[in-house]
N, C-alpha and C positions, 0 to 999 in steps of 0.2 A: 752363824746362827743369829737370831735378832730375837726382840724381843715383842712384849705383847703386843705392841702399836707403832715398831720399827718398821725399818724396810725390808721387805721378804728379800731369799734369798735366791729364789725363784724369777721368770720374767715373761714377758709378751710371746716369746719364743714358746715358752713352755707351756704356755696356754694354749698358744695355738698347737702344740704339739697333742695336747689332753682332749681338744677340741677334735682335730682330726680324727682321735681314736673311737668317736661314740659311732663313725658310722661302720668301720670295721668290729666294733663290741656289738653292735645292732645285727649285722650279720651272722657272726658268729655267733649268737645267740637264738637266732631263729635257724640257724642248722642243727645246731648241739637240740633245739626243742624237737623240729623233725626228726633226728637222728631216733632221742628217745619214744617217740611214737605216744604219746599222752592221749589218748582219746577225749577228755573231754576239754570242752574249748575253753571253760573259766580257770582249768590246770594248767591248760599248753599258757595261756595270757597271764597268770601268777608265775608259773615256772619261767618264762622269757624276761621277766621282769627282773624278778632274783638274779637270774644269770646276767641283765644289763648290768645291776648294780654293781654283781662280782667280778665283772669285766672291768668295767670303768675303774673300780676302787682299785684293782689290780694297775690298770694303767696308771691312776694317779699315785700307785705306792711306787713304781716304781720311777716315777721322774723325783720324787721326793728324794726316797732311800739309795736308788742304784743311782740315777743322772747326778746326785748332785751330794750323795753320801751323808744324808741326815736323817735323825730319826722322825720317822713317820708322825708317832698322834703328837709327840711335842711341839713340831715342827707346824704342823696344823691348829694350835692351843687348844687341844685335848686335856686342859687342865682340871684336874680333879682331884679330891672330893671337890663339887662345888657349894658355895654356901651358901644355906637355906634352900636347898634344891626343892623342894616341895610348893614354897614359895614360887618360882621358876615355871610349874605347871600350872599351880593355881593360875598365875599371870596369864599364860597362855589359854586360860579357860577362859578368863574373861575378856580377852583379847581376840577371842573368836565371839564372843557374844558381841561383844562392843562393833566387830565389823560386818555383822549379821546383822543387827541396827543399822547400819551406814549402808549396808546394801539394800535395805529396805528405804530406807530415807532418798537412794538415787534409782531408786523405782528401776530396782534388777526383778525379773523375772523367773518363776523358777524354770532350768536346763535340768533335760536328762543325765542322770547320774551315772557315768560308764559303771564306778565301783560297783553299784548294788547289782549289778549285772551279772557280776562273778559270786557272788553268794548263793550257793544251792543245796548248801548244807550247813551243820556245824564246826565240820574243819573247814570249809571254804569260808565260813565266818569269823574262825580262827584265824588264818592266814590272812585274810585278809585288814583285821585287828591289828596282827603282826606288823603288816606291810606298813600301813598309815601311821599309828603309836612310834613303832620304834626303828622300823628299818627306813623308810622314808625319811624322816627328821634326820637321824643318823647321818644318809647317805648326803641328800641335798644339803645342811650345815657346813658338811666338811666338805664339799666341792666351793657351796655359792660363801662361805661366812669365814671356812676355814683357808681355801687358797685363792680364789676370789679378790674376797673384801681388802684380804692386807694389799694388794698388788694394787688396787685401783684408789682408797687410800692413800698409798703414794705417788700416786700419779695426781690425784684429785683435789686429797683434804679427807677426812674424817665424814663432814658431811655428804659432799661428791660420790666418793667409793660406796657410802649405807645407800645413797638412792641407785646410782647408777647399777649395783650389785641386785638392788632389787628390780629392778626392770626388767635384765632375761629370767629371772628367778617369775617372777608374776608371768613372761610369755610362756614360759616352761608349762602352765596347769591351763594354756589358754583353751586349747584343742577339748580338755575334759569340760570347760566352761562355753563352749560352742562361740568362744570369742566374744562374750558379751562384755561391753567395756567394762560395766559396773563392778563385775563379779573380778576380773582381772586390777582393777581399780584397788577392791580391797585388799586383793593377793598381795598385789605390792608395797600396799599399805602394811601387813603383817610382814612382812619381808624385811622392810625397813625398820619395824620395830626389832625382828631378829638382831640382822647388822647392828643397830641399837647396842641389843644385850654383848653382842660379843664384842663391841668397842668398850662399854661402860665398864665388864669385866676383865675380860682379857682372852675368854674364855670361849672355845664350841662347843663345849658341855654345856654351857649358860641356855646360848641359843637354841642348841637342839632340848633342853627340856622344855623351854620356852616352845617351842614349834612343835613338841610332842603334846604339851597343853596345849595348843589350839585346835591341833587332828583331834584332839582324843575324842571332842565334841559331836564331830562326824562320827567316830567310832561308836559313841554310844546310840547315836541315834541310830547306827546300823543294829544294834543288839537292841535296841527296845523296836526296832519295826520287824526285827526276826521274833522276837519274843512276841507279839501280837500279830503273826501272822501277812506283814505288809510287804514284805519281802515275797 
């Protein structure tokens, strides 16, 4: 076991082995969606998503828990209550405001938005709510902040592993950002503040509330442009 800013227990093997598994989770994901026959296309692309995420976290519980016989969310510093959690989103509100200025200031562009794509209803505005607020922070956290950060950390330093951790974390949302440097620019800039929070605290609860306050911004401006029609 190690501790909040020790040497994981885990290694480069194991990464590479959690790595290999997104492109077998990708497939079997898009069969299991076929399988169930969804007819509309923002279902079948919410529902493929879910099931990446349920695949992948499968895969990474199971190198955790079964590969190496340690508990899952501790093991990943799922530590909780965390303190001042409300604080933690606040931060992330304005942590997405402050880098929405910065991309304005490196003269980004606005890119087509895949998400608003999938909104066609109120449960599709729901879900998709869901997906940005709380399953996405969740999921990304505890792959890029929870088993990530501490490995490269010890390979790096503290600072090394927060940036380098944020670099495939920012390529990760490139494809929805049509690859604009700017917009990728920022991504990694918030990423790094994540790594940040869960070095300062100890914590992937810290970061994902923190990165739950940054989407949440997106989130609402999806509900005030459904609520007025823009959607």
């Amino acid at each position: 076991m190690r501790d909040a800013f020790g040497a994981p227990f885990w290694n480069y093997e194991d990464l590479a082995l959690f790595i290999g598994s997104i492109i077998p989770c990708g497939f079997a994901g898009a069969v299991l969606v076929r399988a169930l026959h969804v007819q509309n296309e923002a279902g079948r692309t919410l529902l493929f998503q879910a099931l990446i995420y349920a695949l992948l976290f499968a895969s990474l519980y199971i190198l955790i828990s079964w590969k190496h016989g340690q508990p899952f969310w501790r093991s990943l510093s799922w530590r909780h209550p965390v303190r001042f959690p409300v604080s933690w989103v606040v931060g992330g509100l304005l942590l997405a405001i402050a880098m929405a200025m910065l991309a304005g200031a490196l003269g980004a562009k606005p890119v087509p938005d895949p998400i608003r794509a999938l909104i066609s209803g109120r449960w599709s505005l729901a879900a998709v709510m869901l997906f940005v607020v709380v399953l996405g922070p969740a999921f990304e956290e505890l792959v890029f902040r929870g088993f990530l950060l501490p490995l490269l950390v010890k390979t790096f330093g503290p600072a090394g592993g927060i940036l380098l951790t944020a670099l495939p974390f920012a390529l990760l949302h490139g494809s929805q950002n049509q690859w604009a440097w700017q917009q990728i620019t920022v991504i990694g800039i918030a990423g790094a503040a994540f790594g940040y929070a869960k070095y300062k605290t100890g914590s992937t609860a810290a970061s994902t509330l923190l990165h739950s306050g940054f989407n949440l911004v997106g989130a609402i401006a999806y509900v005030f442009q459904w609520e007025h029609g823009a959607l």
